[in-house]
C-alpha positions as a LaTeX table, in Angstrom:
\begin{tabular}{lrrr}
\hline
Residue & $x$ (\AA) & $y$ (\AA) & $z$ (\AA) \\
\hline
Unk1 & 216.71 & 233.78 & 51.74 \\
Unk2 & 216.08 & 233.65 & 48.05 \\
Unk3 & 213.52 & 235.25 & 45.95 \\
Unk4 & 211.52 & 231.26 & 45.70 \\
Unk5 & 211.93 & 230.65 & 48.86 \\
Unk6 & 210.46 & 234.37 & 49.80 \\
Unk7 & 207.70 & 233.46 & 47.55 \\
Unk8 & 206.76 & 230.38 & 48.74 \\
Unk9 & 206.51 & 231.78 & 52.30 \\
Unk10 & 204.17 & 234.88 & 50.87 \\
Unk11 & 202.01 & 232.32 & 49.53 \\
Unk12 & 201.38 & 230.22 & 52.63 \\
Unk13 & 201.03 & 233.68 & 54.63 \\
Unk14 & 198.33 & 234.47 & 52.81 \\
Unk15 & 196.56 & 231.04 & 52.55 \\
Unk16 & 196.52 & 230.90 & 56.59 \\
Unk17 & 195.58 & 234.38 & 56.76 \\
Unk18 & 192.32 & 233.26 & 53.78 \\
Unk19 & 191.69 & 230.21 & 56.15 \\
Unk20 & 191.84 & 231.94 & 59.84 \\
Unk21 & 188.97 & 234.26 & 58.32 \\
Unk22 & 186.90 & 231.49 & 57.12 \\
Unk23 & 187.43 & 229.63 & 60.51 \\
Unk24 & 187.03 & 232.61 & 63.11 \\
Unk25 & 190.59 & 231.18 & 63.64 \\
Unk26 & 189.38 & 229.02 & 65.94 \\
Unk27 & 188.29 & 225.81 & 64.08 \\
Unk28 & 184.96 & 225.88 & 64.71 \\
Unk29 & 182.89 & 228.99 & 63.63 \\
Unk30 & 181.67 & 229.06 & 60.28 \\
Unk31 & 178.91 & 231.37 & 58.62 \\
Unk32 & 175.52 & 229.53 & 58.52 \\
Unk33 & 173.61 & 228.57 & 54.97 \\
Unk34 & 170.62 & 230.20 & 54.88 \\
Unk35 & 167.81 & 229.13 & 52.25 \\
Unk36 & 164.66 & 229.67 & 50.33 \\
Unk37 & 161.23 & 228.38 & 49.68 \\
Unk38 & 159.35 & 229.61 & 47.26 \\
Unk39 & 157.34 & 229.81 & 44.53 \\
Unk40 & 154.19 & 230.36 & 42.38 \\
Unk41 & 150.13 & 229.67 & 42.49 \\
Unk42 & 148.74 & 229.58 & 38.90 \\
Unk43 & 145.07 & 228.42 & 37.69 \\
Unk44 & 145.21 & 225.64 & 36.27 \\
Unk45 & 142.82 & 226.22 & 33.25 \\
Unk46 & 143.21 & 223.03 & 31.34 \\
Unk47 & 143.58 & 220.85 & 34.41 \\
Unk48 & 146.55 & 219.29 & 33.20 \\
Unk49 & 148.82 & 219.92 & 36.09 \\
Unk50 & 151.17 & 221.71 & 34.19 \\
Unk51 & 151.71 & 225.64 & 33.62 \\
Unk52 & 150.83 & 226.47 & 30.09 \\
Unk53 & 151.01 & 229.66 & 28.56 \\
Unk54 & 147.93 & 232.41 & 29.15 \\
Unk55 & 147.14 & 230.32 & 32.48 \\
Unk56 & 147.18 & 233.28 & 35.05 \\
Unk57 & 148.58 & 233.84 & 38.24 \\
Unk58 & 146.73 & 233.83 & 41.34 \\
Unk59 & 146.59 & 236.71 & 44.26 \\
Unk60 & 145.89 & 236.47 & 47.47 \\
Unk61 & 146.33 & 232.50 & 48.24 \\
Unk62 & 147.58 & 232.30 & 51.93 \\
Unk63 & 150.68 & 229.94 & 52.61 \\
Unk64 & 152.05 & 228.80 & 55.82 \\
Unk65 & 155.49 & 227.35 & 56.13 \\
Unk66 & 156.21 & 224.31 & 58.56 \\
Unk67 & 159.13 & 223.02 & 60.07 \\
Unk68 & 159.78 & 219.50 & 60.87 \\
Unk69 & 157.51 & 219.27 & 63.81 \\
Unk70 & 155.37 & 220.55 & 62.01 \\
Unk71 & 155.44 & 224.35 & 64.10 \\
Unk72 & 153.95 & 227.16 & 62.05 \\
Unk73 & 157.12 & 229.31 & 61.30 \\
Unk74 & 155.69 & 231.93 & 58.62 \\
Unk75 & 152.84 & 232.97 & 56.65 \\
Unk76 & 152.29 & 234.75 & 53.65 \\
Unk77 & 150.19 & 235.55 & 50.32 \\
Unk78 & 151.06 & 234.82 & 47.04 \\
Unk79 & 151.48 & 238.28 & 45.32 \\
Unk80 & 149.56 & 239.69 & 42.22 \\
Unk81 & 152.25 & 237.76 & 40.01 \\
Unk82 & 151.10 & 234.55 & 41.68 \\
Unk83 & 154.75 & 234.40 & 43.55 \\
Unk84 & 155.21 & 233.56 & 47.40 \\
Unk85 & 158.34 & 233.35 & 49.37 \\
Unk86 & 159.59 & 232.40 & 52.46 \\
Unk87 & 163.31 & 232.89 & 53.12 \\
Unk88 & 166.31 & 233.55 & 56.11 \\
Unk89 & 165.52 & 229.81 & 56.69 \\
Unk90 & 168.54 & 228.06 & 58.99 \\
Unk91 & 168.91 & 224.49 & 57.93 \\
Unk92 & 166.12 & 222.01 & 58.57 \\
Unk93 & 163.16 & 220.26 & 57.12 \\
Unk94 & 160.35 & 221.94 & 55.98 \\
Unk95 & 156.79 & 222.17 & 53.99 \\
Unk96 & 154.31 & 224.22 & 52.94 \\
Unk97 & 150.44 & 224.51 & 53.77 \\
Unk98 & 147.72 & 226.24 & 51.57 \\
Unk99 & 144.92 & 227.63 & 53.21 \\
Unk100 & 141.84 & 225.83 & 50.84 \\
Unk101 & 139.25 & 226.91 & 53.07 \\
Unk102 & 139.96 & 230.89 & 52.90 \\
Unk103 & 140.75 & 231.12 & 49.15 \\
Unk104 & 140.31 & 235.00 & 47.59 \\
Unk105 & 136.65 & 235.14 & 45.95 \\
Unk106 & 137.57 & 235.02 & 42.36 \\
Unk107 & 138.56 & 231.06 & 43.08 \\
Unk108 & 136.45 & 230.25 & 46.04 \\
Unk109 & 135.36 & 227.08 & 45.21 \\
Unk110 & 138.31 & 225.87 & 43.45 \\
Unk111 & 140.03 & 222.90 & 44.78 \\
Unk112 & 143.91 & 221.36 & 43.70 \\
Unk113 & 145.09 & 220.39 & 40.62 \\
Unk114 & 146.97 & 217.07 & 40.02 \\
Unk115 & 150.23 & 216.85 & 41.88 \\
Unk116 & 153.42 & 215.75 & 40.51 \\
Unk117 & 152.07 & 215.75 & 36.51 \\
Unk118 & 155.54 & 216.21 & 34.93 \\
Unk119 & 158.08 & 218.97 & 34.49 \\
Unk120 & 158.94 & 220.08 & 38.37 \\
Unk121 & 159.03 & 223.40 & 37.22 \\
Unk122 & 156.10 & 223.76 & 36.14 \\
Unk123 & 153.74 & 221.32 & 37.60 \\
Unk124 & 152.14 & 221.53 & 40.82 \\
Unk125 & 153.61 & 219.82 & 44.34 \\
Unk126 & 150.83 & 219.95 & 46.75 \\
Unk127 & 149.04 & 217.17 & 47.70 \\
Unk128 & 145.20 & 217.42 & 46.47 \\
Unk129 & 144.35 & 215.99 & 49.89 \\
Unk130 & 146.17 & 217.59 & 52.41 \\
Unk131 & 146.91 & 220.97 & 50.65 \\
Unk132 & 150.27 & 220.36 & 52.01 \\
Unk133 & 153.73 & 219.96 & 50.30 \\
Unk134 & 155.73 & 216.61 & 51.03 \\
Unk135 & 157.72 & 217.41 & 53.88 \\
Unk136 & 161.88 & 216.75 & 54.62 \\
Unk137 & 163.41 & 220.25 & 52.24 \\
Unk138 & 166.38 & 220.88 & 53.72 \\
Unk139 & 167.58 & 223.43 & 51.11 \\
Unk140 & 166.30 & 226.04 & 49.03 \\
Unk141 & 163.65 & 224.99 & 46.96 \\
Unk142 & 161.69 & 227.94 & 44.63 \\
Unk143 & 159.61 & 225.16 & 42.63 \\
Unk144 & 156.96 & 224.29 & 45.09 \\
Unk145 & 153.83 & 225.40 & 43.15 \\
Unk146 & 150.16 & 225.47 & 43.28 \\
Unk147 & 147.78 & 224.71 & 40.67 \\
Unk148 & 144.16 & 225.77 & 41.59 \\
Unk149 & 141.64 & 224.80 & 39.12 \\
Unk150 & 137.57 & 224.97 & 38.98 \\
Unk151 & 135.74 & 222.09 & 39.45 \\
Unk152 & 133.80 & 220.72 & 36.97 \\
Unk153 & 130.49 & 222.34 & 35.61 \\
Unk154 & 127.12 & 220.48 & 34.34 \\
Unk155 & 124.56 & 221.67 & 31.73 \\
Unk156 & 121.41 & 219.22 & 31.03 \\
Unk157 & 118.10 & 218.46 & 30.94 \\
Unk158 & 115.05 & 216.52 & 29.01 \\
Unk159 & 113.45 & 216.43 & 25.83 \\
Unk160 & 109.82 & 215.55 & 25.67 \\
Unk161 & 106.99 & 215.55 & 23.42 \\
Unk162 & 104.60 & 218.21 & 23.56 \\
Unk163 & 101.53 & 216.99 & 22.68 \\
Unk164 & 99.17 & 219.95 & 23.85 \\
Unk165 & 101.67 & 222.75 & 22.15 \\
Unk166 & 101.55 & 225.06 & 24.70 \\
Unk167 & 104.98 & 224.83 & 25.21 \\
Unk168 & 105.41 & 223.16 & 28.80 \\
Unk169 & 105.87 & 220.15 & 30.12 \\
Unk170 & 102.94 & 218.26 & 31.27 \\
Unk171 & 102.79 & 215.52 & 33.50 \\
Unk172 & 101.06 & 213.14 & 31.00 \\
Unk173 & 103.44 & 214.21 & 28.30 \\
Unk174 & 105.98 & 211.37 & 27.66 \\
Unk175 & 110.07 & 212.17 & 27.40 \\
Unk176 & 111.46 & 211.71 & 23.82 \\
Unk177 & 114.51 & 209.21 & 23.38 \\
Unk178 & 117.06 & 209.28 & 20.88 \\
Unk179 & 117.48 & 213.04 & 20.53 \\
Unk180 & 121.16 & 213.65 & 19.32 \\
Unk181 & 122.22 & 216.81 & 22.01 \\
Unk182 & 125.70 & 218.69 & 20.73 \\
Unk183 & 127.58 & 220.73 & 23.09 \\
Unk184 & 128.99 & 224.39 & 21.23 \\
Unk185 & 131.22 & 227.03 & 22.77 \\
Unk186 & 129.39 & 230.50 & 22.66 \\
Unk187 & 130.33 & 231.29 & 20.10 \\
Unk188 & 129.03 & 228.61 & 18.19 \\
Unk189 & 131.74 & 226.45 & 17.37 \\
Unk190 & 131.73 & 222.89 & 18.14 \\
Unk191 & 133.44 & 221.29 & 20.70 \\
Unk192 & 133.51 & 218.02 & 19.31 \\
Unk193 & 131.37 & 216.75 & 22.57 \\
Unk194 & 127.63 & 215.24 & 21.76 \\
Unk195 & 125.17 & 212.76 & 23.75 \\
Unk196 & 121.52 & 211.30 & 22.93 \\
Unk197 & 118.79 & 211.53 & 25.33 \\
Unk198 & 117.99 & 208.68 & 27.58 \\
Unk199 & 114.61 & 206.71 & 27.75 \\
Unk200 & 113.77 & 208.89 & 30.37 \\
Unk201 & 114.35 & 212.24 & 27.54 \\
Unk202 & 117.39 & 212.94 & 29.71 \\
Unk203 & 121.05 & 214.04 & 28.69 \\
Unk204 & 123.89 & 215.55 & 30.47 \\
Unk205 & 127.29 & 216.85 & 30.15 \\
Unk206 & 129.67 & 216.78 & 32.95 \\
Unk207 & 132.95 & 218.06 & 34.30 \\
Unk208 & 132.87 & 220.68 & 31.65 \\
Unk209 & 135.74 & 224.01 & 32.37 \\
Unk210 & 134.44 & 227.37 & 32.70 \\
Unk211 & 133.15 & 228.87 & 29.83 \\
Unk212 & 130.38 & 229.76 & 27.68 \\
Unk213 & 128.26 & 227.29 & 26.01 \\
Unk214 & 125.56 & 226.55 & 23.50 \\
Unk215 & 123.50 & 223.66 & 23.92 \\
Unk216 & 121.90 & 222.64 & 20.16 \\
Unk217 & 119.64 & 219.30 & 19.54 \\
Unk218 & 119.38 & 217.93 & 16.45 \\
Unk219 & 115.84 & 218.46 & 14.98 \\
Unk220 & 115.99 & 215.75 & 12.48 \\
Unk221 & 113.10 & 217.29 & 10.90 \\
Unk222 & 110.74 & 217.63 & 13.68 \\
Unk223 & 109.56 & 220.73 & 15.09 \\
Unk224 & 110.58 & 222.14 & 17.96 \\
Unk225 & 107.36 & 223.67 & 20.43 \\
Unk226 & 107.31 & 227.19 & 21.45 \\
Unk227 & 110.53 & 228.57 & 23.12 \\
Unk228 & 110.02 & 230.38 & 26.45 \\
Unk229 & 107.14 & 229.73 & 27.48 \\
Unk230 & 106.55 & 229.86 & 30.97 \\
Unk231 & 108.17 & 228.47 & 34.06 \\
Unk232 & 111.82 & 228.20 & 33.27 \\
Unk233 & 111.71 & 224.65 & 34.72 \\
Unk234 & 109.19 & 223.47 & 32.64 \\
Unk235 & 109.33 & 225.13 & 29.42 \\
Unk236 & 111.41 & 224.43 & 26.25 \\
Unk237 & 114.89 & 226.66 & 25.28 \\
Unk238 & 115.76 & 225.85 & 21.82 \\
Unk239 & 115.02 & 228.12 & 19.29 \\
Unk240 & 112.47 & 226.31 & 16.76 \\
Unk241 & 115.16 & 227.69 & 13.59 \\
Unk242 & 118.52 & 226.38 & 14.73 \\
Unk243 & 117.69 & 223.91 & 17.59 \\
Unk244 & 120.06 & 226.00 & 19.72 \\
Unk245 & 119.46 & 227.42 & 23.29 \\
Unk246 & 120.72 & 230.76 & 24.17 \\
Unk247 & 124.16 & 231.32 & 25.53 \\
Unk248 & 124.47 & 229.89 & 28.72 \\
Unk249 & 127.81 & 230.61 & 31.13 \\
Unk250 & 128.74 & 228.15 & 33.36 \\
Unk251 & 131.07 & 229.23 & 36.01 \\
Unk252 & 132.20 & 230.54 & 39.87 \\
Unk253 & 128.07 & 230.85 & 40.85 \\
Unk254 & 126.62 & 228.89 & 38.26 \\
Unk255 & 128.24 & 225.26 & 38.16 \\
Unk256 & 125.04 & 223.57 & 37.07 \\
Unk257 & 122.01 & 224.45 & 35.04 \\
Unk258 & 119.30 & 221.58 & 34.45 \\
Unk259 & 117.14 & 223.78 & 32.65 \\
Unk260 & 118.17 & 223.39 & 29.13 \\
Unk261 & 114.90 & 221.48 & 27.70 \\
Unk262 & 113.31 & 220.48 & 24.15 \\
Unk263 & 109.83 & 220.39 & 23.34 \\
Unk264 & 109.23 & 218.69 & 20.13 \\
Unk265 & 105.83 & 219.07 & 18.56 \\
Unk266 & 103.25 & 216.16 & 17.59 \\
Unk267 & 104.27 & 214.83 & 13.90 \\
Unk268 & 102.15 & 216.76 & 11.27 \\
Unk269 & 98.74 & 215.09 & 11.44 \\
Unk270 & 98.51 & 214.14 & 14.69 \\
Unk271 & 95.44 & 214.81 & 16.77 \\
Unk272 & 96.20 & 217.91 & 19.41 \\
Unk273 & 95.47 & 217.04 & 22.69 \\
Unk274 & 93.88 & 219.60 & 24.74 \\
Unk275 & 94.86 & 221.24 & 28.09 \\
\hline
\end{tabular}
């Protein structure tokens, strides 16, 4: 036998021998593909559906992987870093569950972000309805993440005219319409949002984030009563200088406050009315 020949036969020797391991040598048995599912619950600050930097993590959000008939097969927690992980998973269909109703305390009324908003790396895949995944994986998949976010907060209330200058809102005191009412962070800058008060001396602002927030009206040259007075229902908040309430932080707790009221003083030279 020559030396190609011998080669030739070395070389099939040792592609049967590569193949008999990778068959069992018996045509049939072949190591199973195992996979992942994975991956990260965030709080979506901004609401945008989309991880953005200095958005943090969040611990403690219980997830429960299904097959696909729907069979519980594993739960977990997402971890201080915000990561969960289920893996060892033969092939098959699968989704994943979050557990809304038990949420850790720091976010225990927060509810689902948008699903599906853009990047699918870094948006969120969990239906806002269901708090479920769409089902049918049926390989690894570490991109299935959860955006939590707060829902919105509301700050308001009424301007009126206070005709008696005691400070409090009387029943035959009438509301004051037209008051321009700008909404500040707290620490006083702007944040470009700004209503009037209705006919009925109301304003609002709605589905604001978490924060802290000053709520200034725009004296125009009137004065503004007595801050303070009384009955924190009834009374007026701004300060008579800068038309400015107090600090107010709206957040897991406090989601409304309808407290935040104007008194404006009778124009110089109008009668008082008494008590």
């Amino acid at each position: 036998m020559n030396s190609r020949r011998w080669r030739r036969w070395v070389v099939l020797g040792v592609l049967a021998a590569l193949a008999c391991l990778l068959t069992s040598c018996g045509g049939v048995a072949r190591a199973a593909t195992t996979h992942f599912v994975g991956d990260y619950v965030w709080l979506d600050t901004d609401r945008n559906g989309l991880q953005d930097p200095g958005e943090p993590p969040v611990e403690g959000v219980r997830a429960t992987l299904f097959d696909g008939a729907g069979t519980a097969v594993e739960t977990t927690r997402s971890g201080e870093n915000g990561r969960y992980l289920f893996g060892d998973l033969p092939d098959g269909a699968y989704h994943v569950c979050f557990d809304l109703d038990a949420l850790p305390a720091q976010v225990g009324d927060h509810r689902l972000t948008a699903m599906n908003a853009g990047n699918d790396a870094v948006d969120s895949d969990v239906d806002p309805e269901t708090g479920c995944t769409r089902p049918a994986l049926t390989s690894t998949d570490l991109t299935l993440d959860a955006g939590l976010t707060a829902p919105g907060n509301e700050l308001g209330d009424y301007a009126w005219l206070d005709q008696d200058g005691d400070g409090l809102q009387s029943p035959e005191e009438p509301p004051v319409e037209g008051v321009r009412v700008a909404l500040h962070h707290g620490d006083g800058t702007p944040t470009g949002i700004a209503v009037t008060t209705g006919p009925d001396g109301r304003y609002a602002f709605s589905n604001l984030p978490d924060g802290s927030y000053l709520v200034c009206f725009d004296l125009d040259g009137r004065q503004a009563t007595v801050p303070a007075a009384g009955d924190e229902a009834l009374d007026s908040d701004a300060d008579p200088v800068t038309g400015c309430t107090g600090a107010v932080t709206a957040g897991l707790g406090a989601r409304q406050d309808l407290t935040l009221d104007l008194g404006l003083l009778p124009a110089p030279g109008t009668p008082a009315v008494s008590p």
